[in-house]
C-alpha positions as a Markdown table, in Angstrom:
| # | Residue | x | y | z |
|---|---|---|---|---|
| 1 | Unk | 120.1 | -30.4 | 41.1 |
| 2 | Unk | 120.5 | -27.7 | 38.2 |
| 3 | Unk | 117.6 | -27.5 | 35.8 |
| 4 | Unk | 119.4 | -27.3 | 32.3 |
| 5 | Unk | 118.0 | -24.9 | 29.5 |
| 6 | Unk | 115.5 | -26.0 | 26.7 |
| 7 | Unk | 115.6 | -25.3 | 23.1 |
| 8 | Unk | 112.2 | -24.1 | 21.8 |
| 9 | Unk | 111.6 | -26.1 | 19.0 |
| 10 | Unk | 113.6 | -29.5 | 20.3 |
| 11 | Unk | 111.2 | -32.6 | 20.3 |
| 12 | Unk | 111.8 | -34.4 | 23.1 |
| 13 | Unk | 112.7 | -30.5 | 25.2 |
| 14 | Unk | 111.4 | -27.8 | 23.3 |
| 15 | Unk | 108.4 | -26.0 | 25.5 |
| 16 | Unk | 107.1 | -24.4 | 22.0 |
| 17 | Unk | 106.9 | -27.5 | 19.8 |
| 18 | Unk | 103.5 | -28.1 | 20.0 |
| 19 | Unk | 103.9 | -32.1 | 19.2 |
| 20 | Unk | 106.9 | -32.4 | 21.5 |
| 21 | Unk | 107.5 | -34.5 | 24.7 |
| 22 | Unk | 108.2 | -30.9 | 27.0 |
| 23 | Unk | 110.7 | -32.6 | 29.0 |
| 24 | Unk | 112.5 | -30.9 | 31.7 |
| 25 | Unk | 116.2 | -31.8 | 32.4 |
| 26 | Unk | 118.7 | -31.6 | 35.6 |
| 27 | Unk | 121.9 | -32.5 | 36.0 |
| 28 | Unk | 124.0 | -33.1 | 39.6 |
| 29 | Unk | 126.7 | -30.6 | 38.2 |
| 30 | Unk | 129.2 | -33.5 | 38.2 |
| 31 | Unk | 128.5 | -36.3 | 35.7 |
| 32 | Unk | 124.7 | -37.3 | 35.4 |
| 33 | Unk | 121.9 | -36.1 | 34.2 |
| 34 | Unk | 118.2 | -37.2 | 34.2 |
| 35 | Unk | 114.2 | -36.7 | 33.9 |
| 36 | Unk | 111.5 | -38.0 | 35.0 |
| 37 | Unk | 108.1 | -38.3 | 32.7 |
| 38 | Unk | 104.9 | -40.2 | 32.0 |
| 39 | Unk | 104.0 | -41.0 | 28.6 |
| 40 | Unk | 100.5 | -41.0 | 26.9 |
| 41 | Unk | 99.3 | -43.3 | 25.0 |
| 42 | Unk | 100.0 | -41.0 | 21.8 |
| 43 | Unk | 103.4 | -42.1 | 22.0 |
| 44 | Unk | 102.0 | -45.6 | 22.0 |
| 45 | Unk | 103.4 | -48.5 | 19.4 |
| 46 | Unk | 101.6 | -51.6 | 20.8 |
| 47 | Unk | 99.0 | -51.3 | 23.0 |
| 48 | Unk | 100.2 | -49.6 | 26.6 |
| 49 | Unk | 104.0 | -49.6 | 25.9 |
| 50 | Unk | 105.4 | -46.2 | 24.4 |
| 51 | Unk | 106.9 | -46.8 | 20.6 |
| 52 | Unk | 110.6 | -48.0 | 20.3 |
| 53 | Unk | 111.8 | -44.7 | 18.7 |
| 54 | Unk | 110.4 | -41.9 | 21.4 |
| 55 | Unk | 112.7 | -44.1 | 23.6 |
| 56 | Unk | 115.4 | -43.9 | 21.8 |
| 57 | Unk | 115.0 | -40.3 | 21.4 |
| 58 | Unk | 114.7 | -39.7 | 24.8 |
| 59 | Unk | 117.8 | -41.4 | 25.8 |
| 60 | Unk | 119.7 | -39.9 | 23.2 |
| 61 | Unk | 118.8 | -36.9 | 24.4 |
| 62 | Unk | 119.9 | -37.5 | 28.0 |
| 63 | Unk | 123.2 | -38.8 | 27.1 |
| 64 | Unk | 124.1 | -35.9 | 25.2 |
| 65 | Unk | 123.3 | -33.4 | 27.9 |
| 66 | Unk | 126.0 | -35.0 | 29.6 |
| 67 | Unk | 128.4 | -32.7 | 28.0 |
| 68 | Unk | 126.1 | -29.7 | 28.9 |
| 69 | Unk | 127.1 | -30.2 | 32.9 |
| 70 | Unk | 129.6 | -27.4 | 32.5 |
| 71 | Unk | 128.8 | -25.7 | 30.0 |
| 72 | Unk | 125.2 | -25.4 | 28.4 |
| 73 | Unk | 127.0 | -24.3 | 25.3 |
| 74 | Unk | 128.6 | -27.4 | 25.0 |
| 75 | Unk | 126.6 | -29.1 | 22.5 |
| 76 | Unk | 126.9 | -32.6 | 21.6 |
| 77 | Unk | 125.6 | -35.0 | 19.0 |
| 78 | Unk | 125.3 | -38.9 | 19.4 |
| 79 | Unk | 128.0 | -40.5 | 16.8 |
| 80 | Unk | 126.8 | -43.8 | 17.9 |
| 81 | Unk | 123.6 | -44.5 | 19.6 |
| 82 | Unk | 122.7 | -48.3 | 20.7 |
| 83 | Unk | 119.6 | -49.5 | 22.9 |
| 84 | Unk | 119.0 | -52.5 | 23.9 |
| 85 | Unk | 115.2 | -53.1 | 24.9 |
| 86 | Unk | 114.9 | -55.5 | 27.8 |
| 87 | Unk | 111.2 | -55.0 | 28.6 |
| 88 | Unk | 108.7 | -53.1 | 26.7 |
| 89 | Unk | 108.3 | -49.5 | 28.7 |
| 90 | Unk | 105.0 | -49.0 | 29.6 |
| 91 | Unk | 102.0 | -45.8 | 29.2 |
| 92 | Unk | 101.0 | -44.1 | 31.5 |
| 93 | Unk | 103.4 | -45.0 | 34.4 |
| 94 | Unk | 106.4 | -42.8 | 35.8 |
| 95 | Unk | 109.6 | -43.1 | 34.3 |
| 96 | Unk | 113.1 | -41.8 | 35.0 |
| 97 | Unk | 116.1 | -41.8 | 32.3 |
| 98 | Unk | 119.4 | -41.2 | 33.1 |
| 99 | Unk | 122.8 | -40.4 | 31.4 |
| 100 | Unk | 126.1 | -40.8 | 33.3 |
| 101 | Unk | 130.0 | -40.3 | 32.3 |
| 102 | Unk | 131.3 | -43.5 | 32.1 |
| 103 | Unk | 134.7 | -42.1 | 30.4 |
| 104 | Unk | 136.3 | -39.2 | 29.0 |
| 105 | Unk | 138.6 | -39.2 | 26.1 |
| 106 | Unk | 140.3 | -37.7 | 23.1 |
| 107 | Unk | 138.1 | -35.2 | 20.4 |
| 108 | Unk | 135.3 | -37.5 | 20.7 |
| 109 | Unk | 135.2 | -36.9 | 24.4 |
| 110 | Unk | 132.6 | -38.8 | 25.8 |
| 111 | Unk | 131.1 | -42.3 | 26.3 |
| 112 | Unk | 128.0 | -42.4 | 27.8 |
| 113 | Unk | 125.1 | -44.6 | 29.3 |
| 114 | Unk | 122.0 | -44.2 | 29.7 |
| 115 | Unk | 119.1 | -45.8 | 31.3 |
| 116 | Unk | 115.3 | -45.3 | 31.7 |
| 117 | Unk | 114.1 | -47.0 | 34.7 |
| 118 | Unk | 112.0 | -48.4 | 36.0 |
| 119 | Unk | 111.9 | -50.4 | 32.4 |
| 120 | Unk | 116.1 | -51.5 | 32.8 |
| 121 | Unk | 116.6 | -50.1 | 29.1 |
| 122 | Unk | 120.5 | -49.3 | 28.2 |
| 123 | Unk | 122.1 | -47.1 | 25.9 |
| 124 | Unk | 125.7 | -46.7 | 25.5 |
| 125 | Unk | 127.6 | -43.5 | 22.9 |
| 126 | Unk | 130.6 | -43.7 | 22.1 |
């Protein structure tokens, strides 16, 4: 696994943002990157289950390091970003989320999903 580079400031990545997540990223130098985290319960929405939006922001930002494999230059920004919550994802338990190529094509280049497990979520750019 390759540990990818952080920006400073980024939310979910940044190690100097002093309200961020401070998530560290690694990709399998062919077409999937993940992390794995536990969230607090300042992240919270309802009671014990981190808020609909750091989830989102999370897997939108593991999708678009998918384009960072080869090249951590390569920057990419989410055109369309869909999740579908299946199950509320809890506090305070280990979590993994994952982005994969599921195909390449044209300018656009990439359409990706993404999942946080062990909560089943799914998230598909295009």
């Amino acid at each position: 696994m390759n540990k990818q580079p952080n920006s400073d400031y980024c939310f979910v990545c940044g190690r100097k943002n002093p309200k961020g997540l401070y998530l560290a990223f690694y990709d399998n130098g062919s077409n999937e990157v993940h992390t794995e985290f536990t969230l607090g319960d300042d992240y919270q929405g309802y009671p014990d289950v981190v808020h609909g939006g750091i989830v989102a922001a999370i897997l939108d930002e593991v999708v678009g390091r998918v384009a960072m494999i080869h090249d951590h230059h390569h920057l990419m920004m989410s055109v369309v970003l869909q999740v579908k919550y299946r199950h509320p994802t809890p506090t305070r338990t280990p979590l993994r989320a994952v982005g994969r190529v599921v195909r390449l094509r044209g300018r656009l280049g990439y359409r990706i999903a993404g999942r946080n497990e062990p909560c089943r979520l799914g998230v598909v750019c295009g």
